[in-house]
Structures are given as C-alpha cells and as structure tokens.
FITORVEX-528307 format. One line per field, with one value per residue (C-alpha): x, y, z; residue in one letter. Coordinates in nm, 3 decimals. Example, Ala and Ser with C-alpha at 12.3 -4.5 7.8 and 13.67 -1.06 7.14 Angstrom:
! FITORVEX-528307
u: c(1.230;1.367);
v: c(-0.450;-0.106);
w: c(0.780;0.714);
residuo: c(A;S);
//
This chain:
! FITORVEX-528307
u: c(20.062;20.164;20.014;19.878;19.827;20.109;19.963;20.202;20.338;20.498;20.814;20.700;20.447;20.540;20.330;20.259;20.132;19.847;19.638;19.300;19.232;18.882;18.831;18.565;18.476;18.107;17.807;17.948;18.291;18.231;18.099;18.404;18.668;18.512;18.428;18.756;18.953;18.770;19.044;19.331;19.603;19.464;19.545;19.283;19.354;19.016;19.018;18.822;18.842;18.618;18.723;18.696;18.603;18.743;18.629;18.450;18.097;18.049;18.335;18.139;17.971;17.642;17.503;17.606;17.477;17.161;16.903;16.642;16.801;16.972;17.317;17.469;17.796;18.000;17.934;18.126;17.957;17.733;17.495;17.432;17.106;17.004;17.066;17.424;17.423;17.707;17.860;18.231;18.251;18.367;18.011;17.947;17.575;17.450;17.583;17.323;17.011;16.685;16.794;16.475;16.567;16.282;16.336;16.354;16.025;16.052;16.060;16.383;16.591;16.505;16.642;16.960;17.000;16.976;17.244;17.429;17.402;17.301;17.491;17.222;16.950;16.659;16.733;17.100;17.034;16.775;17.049;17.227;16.923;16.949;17.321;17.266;16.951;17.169;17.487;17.260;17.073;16.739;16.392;16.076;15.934;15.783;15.428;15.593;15.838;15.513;15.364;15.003;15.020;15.186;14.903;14.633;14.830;14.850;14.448;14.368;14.572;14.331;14.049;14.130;14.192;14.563;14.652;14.993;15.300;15.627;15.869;16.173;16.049;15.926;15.543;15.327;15.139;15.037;15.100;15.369;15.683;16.027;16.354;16.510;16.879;16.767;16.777;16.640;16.740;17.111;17.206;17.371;17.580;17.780;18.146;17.953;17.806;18.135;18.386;18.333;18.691;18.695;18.734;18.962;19.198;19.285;19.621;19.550;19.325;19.435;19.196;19.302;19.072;19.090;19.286;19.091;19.124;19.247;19.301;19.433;19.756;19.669;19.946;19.909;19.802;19.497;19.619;19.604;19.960;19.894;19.588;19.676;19.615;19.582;19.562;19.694;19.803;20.044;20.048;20.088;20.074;19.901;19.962;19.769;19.710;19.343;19.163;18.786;18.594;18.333;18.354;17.960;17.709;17.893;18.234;18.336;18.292;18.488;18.773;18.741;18.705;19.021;19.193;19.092;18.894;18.550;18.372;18.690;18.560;18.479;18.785;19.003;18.791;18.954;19.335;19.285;19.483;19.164;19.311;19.081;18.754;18.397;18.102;17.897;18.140;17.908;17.624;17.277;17.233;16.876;16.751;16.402;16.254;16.015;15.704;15.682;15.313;15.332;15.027;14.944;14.888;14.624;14.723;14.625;14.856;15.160;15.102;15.099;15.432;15.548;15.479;15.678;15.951;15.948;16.022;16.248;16.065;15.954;16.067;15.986;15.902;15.817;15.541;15.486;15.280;15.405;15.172;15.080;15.034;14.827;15.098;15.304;15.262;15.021;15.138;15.420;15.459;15.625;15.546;15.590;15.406;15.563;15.413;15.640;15.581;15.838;16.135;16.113;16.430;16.514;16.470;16.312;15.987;15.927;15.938;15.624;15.509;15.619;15.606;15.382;15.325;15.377;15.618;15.529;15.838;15.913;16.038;16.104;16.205;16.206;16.450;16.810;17.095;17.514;17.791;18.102;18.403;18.493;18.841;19.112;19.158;19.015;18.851;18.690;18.277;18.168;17.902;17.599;17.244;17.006;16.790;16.436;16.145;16.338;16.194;16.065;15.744;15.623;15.587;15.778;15.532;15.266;15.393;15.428;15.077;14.921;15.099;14.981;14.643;14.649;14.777;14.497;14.245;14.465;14.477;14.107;14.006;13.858;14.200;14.393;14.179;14.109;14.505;14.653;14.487;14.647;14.836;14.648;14.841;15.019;14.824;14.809;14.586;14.779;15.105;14.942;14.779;15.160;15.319;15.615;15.841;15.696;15.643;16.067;16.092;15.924;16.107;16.328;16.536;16.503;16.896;16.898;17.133;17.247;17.364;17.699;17.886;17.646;17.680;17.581;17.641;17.895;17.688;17.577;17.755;17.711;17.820;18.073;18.109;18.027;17.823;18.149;18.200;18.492;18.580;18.603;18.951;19.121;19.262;19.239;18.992;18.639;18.378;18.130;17.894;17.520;17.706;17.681;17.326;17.184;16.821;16.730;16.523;16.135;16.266;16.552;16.904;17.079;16.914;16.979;17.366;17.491;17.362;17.505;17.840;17.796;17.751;18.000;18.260;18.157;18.355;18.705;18.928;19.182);
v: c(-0.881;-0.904;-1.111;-0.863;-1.039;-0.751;-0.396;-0.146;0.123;0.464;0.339;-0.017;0.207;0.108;0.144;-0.247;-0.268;-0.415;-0.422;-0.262;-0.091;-0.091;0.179;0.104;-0.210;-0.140;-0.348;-0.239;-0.300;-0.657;-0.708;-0.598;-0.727;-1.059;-1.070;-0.850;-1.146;-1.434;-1.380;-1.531;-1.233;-0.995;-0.860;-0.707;-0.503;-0.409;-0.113;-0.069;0.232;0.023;-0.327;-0.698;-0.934;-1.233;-1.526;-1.711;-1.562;-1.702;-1.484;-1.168;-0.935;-1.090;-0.738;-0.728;-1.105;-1.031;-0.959;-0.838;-0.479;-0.200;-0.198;0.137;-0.018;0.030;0.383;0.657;0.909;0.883;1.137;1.279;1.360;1.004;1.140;1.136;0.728;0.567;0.253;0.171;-0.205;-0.464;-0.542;-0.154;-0.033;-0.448;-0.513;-0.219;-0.200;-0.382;-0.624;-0.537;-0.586;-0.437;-0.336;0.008;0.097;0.078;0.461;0.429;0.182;0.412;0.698;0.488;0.372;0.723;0.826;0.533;0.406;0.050;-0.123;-0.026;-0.191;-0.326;-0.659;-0.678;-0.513;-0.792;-1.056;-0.894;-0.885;-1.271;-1.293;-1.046;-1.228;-1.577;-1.418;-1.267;-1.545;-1.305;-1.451;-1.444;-1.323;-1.671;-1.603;-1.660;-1.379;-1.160;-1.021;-0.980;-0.566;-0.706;-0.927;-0.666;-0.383;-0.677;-0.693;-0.355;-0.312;-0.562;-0.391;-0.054;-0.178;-0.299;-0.627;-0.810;-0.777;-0.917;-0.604;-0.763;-0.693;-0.430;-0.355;-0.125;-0.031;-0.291;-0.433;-0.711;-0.825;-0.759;-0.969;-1.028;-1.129;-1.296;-1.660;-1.760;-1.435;-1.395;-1.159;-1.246;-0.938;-0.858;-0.981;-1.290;-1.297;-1.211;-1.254;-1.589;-1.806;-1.952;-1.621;-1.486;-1.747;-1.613;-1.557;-1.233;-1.083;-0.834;-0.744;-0.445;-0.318;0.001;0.215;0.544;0.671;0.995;1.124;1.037;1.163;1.312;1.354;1.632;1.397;1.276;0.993;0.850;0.808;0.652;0.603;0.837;0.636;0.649;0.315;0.353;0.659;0.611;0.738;0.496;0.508;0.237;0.276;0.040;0.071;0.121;0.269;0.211;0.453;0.255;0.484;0.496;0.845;1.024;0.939;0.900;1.268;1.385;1.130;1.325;1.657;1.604;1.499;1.785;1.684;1.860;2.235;2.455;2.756;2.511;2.355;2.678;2.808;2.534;2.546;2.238;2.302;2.240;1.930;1.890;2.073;1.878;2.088;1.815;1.605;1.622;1.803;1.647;1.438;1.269;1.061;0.920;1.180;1.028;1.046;0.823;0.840;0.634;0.472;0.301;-0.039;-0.199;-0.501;-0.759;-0.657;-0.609;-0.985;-1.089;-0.878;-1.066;-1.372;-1.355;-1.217;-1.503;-1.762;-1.541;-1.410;-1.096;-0.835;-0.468;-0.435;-0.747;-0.614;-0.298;-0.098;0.048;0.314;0.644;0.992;1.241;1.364;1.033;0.910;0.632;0.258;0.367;0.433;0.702;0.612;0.352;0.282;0.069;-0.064;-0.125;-0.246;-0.380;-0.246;0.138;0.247;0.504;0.539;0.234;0.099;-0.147;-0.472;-0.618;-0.253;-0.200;0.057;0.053;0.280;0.333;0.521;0.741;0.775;0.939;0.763;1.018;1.334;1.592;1.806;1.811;1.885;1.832;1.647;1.932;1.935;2.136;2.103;1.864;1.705;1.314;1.298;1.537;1.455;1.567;1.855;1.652;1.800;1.590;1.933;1.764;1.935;2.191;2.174;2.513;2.365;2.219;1.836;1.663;1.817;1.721;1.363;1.319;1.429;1.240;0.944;1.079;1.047;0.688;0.569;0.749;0.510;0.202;0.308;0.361;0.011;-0.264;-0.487;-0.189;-0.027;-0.290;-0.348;0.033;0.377;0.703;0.871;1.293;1.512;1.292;1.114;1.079;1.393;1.595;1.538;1.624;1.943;2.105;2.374;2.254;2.368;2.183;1.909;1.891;1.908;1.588;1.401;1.109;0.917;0.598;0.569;0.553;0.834;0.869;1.076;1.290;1.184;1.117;0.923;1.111;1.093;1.348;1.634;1.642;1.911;1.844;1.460;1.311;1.001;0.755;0.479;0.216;0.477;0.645;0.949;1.296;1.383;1.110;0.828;0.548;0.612;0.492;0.532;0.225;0.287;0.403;0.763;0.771;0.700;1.006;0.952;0.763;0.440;0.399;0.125;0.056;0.051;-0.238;-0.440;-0.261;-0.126;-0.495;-0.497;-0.203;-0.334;-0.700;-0.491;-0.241;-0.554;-0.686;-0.381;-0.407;-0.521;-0.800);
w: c(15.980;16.359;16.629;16.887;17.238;17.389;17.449;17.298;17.538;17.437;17.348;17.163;16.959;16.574;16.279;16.217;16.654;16.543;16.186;16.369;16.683;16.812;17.105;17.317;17.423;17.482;17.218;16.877;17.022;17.098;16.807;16.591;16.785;16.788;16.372;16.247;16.468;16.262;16.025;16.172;16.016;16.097;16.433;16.670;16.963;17.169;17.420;17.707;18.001;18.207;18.382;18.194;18.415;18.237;17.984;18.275;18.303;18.633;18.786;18.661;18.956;19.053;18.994;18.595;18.543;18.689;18.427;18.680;18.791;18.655;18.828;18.812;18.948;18.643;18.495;18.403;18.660;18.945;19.103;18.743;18.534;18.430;18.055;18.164;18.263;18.027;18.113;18.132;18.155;17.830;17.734;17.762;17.785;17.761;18.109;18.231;18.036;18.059;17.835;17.561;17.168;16.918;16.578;16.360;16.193;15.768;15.739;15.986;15.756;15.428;15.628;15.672;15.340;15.195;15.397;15.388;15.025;14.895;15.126;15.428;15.205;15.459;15.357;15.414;15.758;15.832;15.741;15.989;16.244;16.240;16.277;16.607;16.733;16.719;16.900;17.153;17.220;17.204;17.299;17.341;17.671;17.854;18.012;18.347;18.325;18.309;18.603;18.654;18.529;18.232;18.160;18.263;18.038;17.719;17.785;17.787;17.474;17.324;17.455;17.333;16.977;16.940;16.769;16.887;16.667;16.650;16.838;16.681;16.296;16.118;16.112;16.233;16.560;16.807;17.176;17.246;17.378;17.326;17.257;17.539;17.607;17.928;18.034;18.308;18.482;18.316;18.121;17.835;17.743;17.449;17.618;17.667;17.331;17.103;17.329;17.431;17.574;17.218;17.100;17.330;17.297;16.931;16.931;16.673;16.967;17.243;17.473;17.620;17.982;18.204;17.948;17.857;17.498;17.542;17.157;16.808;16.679;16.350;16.100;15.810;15.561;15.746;15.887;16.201;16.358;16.732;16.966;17.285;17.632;18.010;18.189;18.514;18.542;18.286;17.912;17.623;17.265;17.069;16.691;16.402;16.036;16.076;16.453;16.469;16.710;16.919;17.208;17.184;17.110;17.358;17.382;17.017;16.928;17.272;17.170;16.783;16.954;17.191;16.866;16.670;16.457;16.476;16.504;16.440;16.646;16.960;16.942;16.947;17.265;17.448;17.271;17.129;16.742;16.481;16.226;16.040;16.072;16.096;16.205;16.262;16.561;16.854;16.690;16.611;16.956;16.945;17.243;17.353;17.615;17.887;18.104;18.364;18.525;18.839;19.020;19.311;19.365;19.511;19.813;19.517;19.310;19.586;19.638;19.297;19.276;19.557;19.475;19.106;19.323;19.555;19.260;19.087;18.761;18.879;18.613;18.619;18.232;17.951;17.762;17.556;17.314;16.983;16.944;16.692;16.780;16.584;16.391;16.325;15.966;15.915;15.961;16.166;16.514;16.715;17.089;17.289;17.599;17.893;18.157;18.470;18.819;19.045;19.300;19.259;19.055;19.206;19.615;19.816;19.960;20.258;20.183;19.983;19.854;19.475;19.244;18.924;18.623;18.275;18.054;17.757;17.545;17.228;16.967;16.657;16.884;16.664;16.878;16.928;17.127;17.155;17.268;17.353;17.565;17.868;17.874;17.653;17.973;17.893;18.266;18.248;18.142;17.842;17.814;17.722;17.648;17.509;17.400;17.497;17.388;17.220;16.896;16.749;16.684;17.049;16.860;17.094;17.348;17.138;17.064;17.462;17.546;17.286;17.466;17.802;17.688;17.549;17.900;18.094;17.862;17.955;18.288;18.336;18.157;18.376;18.364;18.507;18.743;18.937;19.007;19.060;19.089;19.002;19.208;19.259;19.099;18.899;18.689;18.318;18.283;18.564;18.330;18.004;18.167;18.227;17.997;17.836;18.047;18.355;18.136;18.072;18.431;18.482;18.168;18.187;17.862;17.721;17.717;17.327;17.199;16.872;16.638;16.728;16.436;16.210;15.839;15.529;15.099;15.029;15.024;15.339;15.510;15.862;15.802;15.991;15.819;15.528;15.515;15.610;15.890;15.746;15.897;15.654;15.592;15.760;15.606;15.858;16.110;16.135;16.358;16.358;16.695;16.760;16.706;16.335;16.330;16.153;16.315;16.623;16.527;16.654;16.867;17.132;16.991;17.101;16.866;16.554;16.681;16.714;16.347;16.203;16.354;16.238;15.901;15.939;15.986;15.652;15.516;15.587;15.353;15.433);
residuo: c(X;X;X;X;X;X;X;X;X;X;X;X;X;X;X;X;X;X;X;X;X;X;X;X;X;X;X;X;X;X;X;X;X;X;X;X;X;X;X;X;X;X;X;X;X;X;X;X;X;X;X;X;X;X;X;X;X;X;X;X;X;X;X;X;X;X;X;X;X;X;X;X;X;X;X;X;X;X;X;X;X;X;X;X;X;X;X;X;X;X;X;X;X;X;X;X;X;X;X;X;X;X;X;X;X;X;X;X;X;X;X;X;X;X;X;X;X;X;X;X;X;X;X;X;X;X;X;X;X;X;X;X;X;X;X;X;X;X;X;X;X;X;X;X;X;X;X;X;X;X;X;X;X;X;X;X;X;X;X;X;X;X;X;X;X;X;X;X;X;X;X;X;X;X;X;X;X;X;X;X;X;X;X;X;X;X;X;X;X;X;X;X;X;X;X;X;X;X;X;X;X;X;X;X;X;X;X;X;X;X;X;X;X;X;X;X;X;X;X;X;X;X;X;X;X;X;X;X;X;X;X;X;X;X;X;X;X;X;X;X;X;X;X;X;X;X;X;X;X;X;X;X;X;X;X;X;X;X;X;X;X;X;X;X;X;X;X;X;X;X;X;X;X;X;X;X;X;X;X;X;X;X;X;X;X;X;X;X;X;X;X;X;X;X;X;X;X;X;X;X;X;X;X;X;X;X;X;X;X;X;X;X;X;X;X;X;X;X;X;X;X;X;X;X;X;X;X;X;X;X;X;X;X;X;X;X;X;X;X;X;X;X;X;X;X;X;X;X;X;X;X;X;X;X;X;X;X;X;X;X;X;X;X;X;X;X;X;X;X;X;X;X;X;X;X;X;X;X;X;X;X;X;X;X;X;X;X;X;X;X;X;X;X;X;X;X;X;X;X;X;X;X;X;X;X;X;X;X;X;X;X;X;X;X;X;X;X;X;X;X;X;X;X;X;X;X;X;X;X;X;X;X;X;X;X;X;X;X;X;X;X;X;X;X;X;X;X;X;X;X;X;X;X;X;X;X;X;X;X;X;X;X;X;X;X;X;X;X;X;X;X;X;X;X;X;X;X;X;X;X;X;X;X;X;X;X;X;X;X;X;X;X;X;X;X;X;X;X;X;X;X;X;X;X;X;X;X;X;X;X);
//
C-alpha cells in the first residue's frame, strides 16, 4: 500500500501508483474518492479534466455557489444541443443543475435489483438514501423559497385531485417538493459534500484536476495496465491495482471505446484494435425528453417575481407534480410536471418581465439512442443521440401529450389563470396538436442520462457490467456512475447516483 498525494507521470508509472483510481471527478466520483479514502491504506487517486477550485468553498466562482442559476461556465462544449450539456468541474453535473433530489419509483428499484442481484435490495438502497441525504445536506423546500406560481401550481394540483407526497421516497402520484441541496441560496455540491478539507487532508488521497482520461491500457489477460492522460498538453500514465470509471453516461463508454473495449465492428471503423468486445458500451442511452409550454404573465405576477428577487429567494422551479399517463401502470408515475417562472434560461427580458411555464417531461422513455466515437482522438466530442421519440410504437409521443393535456387543466384553473395566460400558438393544446415529428422539434431533456454501459446477471448479452460495476472481461476495471443504470429512474438522478456510489463503495475489498 503506497501513499498517493504525487500524480504519477509516464516515467514514475509503476504497478503499486496508487491502490484505486477513480476517473472522473463529477457526483459518483466524489463520492468514491471520499469513502474508498476512509480507509487510511488504501490509496486514492481522483481524476478530474475539469478545474478544482480548492478545499475553501468560499474561493469557488460565485456562479457555481449560486444555487439560483444554471451556470454553463464549466462544460465540456458550448453552443451545442442542450442534450449535449456535460459538466467538467470536481463536483461534476452538482455544480450545474437545479439542485432538485426526488426518488426512483418501486417498479424502478425491482428493475435494479434484477439486474443487479440482492445486493440492490430496496432497502439497502434506502440505507444508502439516508447516508446521501446527510452528506448532501438535502431539504425541504421553505415556503419562502416559493414564488407565488409555485403556490398557485401546488393549489391547482389540489384542485384537480392530487394529494402531496414526499418526492424524496417512494410512493405514488401526487404534487410536492423536492430535496434540495440549497441553503440559503448555496449550493452545496458534491466537492463540498465528500471532499470536504478534512478529507482532503488524507494523506492516502490525491486529488488529481484538469487531466483528461484519454484510454486504458489493456493487457491480454484483461487487465488494466495504466490509465492514459492529457493534462496540459502533456501525456502521462497513471497505473493502480484497481481503475474505477466515473466519467459519467457519456464519457465512460468513450473512455471504454477509445480503450477498446466495446462494439467490435464500430471500433475497427475508426482503427481503434477491438480488446475485448462488448456490444452494449455506448448502446441503450435513455434520457427524459421535454415540453416546455411557456405563458405569459400577467403585471401581478411580474411583481410578485420581483419582489422574491429583490430579497433573494426567487427560484425558477420548487414545486412539482408526479403524475400518470394513460398507459403508465397504476400507483406509479411516469410524468412529471414543473412549473417554472423566473429569468428566461435561455435569451433575456428587460428588467422586471419574467418568464413562466411548465414542463412536461417523460420519465420512463421508452426509446433509445447511443453514445459512439468520431475519432480515437480524446477531444474530440462524442457522438451523442439521445433517440427521443423514437420508439416504434409512438408512446413516448403518447406519454408527452397525455402530459400536455394535464397542464392545459392546471393552466386553465382559477389559481393559474388569473397569474399567466397562454401564449397563441403555443399553448398546451397547440403542442399536443403537432405530429411527432414537430413535436421532437420542440423537445428539450431533463439532463438525466443513463444507461451506456449498463449492469446485467450474466446472461444478459448486451450488459456491460455486474452489479459491483465490474467490467466483462477485464480484471480490474469498474465502472460505478449513472452509466450502468440499465433503466432511467421516474425521478431525477442525482439523488439515487450518489446512492448507487455510496453502495457501490461498500464493495471493494481491502
């Protein structure tokens, strides 16, 4: 066992470097850096392509701390389909969401635990659940942080038949609020939440920033001989006994794919040598397609905006509805419906004008699509289609316009209508009335992928890895991010990925 506060270059690359190498420093990463480094011999080394910006929160941009906006500083690409939005910062994609935590649906965790094994029973995910909830610091919404469209969407939920329910357990269909990682408009990240200066200060723990994983050096046995970087514009080699992919849905399987280790046929179209051959790296992408139907507020409601913004709790989304469409098995939920209304997020208005609206979003897509490479080279992006509305049988279509038409009854109810009023051509109905094709045209994402190197028993086929993440036909490699996620939960997936890694850490061996 070595001490691993160096980070190895080309020529001090050695088989002891460092027991476990965790590439990717975004939520899962965090997570096992922090709890593989609880045991003081075993060394850690954590890698991140994007910057750290140190054990002192307060030094962090005002922009990532800031629990009111999306910043889009610290992203692998700009100007790109919003599908495409992946952040490259220690903390990863917890230093640029909105900061909500809600949890899977029952059906969701069975699915797991069948292709997991016992070890993803519900209950030993919920233990989890806790240990996430505490490290995250997650919350209740407080009625202040609620603006009034908030409260008028919570009371025509009521109206139109919805009871609340608690978003960060299981249940069933209902309006309510989510778990937030926000206090008192900071947000508390992942870096902040695992890799605290107590933890950093562990002599067994490298933290390693602005290197990009380029590949893994796989020997003919199936194992793992060095972790291929670029930091700097110069190559090192990082070698371990045991690397742990947590490059996230869409960069573990390029980082497999550049390695060799995936679809055969792909990989010889681009003269990468095949190592060992997995159909199902990058394959079986699922995200949350959505409908955004904007409206128009009314000068009562600009105030009211203005006023929350004026004391600092004005946030664009803190309530939503967990709702069923007509094909979505009963007690369960496959939409949920957001209400927003705030700074527009994408373009501007002039100052005291807001936007407002709701998103429909599909929870259970039926449809998928891929994760593929364009070239070996490591900068260049990833081919990335999320396949919306792809489905042979139009359900996603159907799921979307059954949501369409449950926010054109909250958006006509007396609470509503007296704040915003549709905007022609545009409104609920106007969506739901386009063919599917149109309809794609006007879909955005929840930003919950999963899937692209997906866990399965050993008869799965298309499986990618096991339920402790181990990777088919290696020896020493793991993936433990939202990737392997066979199905994409009824709920967002911060929540549930800082579980499945708290789990997933439970698994190594000393």
């Amino acid at each position: 066992m070595t001490a691993g506060r160096t980070a190895a270059g080309r020529d001090a690359a050695r088989p002891s470097g460092h027991d476990v190498v965790v590439l990717g420093g975004g939520v899962a990463g965090c997570v096992l850096a922090s709890r593989l480094s609880e045991d003081p011999g075993r060394s850690v080394c954590l890698v991140e392509a994007g910057p750290d910006y140190g054990p002192d929160r307060s030094g962090w941009p005002v922009a990532v701390r800031d629990a009111r906006a999306l910043t889009r500083a610290d992203v692998w690409e700009h100007g790109v389909p919003v599908h495409r939005y992946r952040a490259r910062v220690l903390g990863g994609s917890s230093c640029v969401n909105g900061c909500w935590n809600t949890w899977p649906s029952a059906p969701d965790l069975a699915a797991w635990r069948a292709a997991g094994g016992p070890g993803w029973r519900e209950a030993e995910l919920d233990r989890h659940r806790e240990a996430a909830v505490a490290r995250m610091r997650l919350r209740r919404v407080p009625d202040h942080e609620v603006s009034a469209w908030g409260r008028g969407f919570v009371t025509a939920a009521a109206e139109l038949g919805w009871t609340e329910v608690d978003m960060g357990r299981t249940g069933g269909p209902g309006h309510g609020t989510p778990l937030v990682n926000a206090l008192d408009g900071l947000r508390w990240n992942a870096a902040f939440a695992y890799l605290d200066p107590e933890t950093r200060a562990r002599p067994n723990l490298t933290v390693l920033a602005d290197a990009t994983v380029d590949r893994l050096a796989v020997g003919d046995d199936g194992r793992i001989r060095s972790a291929e970087l670029v930091r700097h514009g110069r190559r090192h080699s990082l070698a371990a006994d045991t690397y742990v992919l947590a490059s996230g849905t869409f960069g573990s399987p390029a980082v497999l794919l550049r390695s060799g280790i995936g679809p055969a046929a792909h990989l010889r179209r681009l003269g990468i040598r095949p190592r060992i051959d997995l159909p199902g790296v990058g394959e079986n992408l699922v995200d949350q397609p959505a409908v955004f139907v904007p409206m128009t507020p009314r000068p009562g409601l600009d105030a009211a905006l203005a006023a929350s913004e004026a004391v600092g709790d004005l946030y664009v989304n803190r309530t939503l509805v967990r709702a069923a469409s007509s094909s979505c098995d009963d007690g369960s939920w496959d939409l949920h419906l957001v209400p927003s209304a705030g700074p527009p997020l994408f373009g501007e208005l002039p100052p005291g004008r807001y936007e407002a609206g709701f998103s429909v979003l599909a929870m259970k897509p039926a449809s998928r699509g891929h994760v593929r490479l364009r070239s070996a080279d490591p900068t260049d992006a990833p081919d990335i289609d999320p396949g919306f509305l792809t489905d042979p049988g139009g359900r996603d279509a159907a799921v979307l316009r059954d949501g369409l038409g449950l926010v054109g009854r909250l958006a006509a109810s007396p609470a509503l209508k007296a704040l915003a009023d549709p905007v022609p051509g545009r409104s609920a109905r106007d969506l739901a009335a386009r063919g599917t094709r149109e309809l794609r045209d006007a879909l955005g994402t929840y930003w919950h992928p999963v899937g692209t190197c997906a866990m399965g028993p050993p008869d799965a086929p298309d499986a990618v890895v096991d339920g402790e993440g181990r990777v088919r036909g290696t020896a020493n490699l793991r993936v433990a991010d939202a990737s392997i996620l066979p199905t994409v939960p009824a709920s967002n997936s911060q929540l549930p990925v800082i579980a499945v890694a708290e789990l997933l850490a439970t698994t190594f061996q000393d």
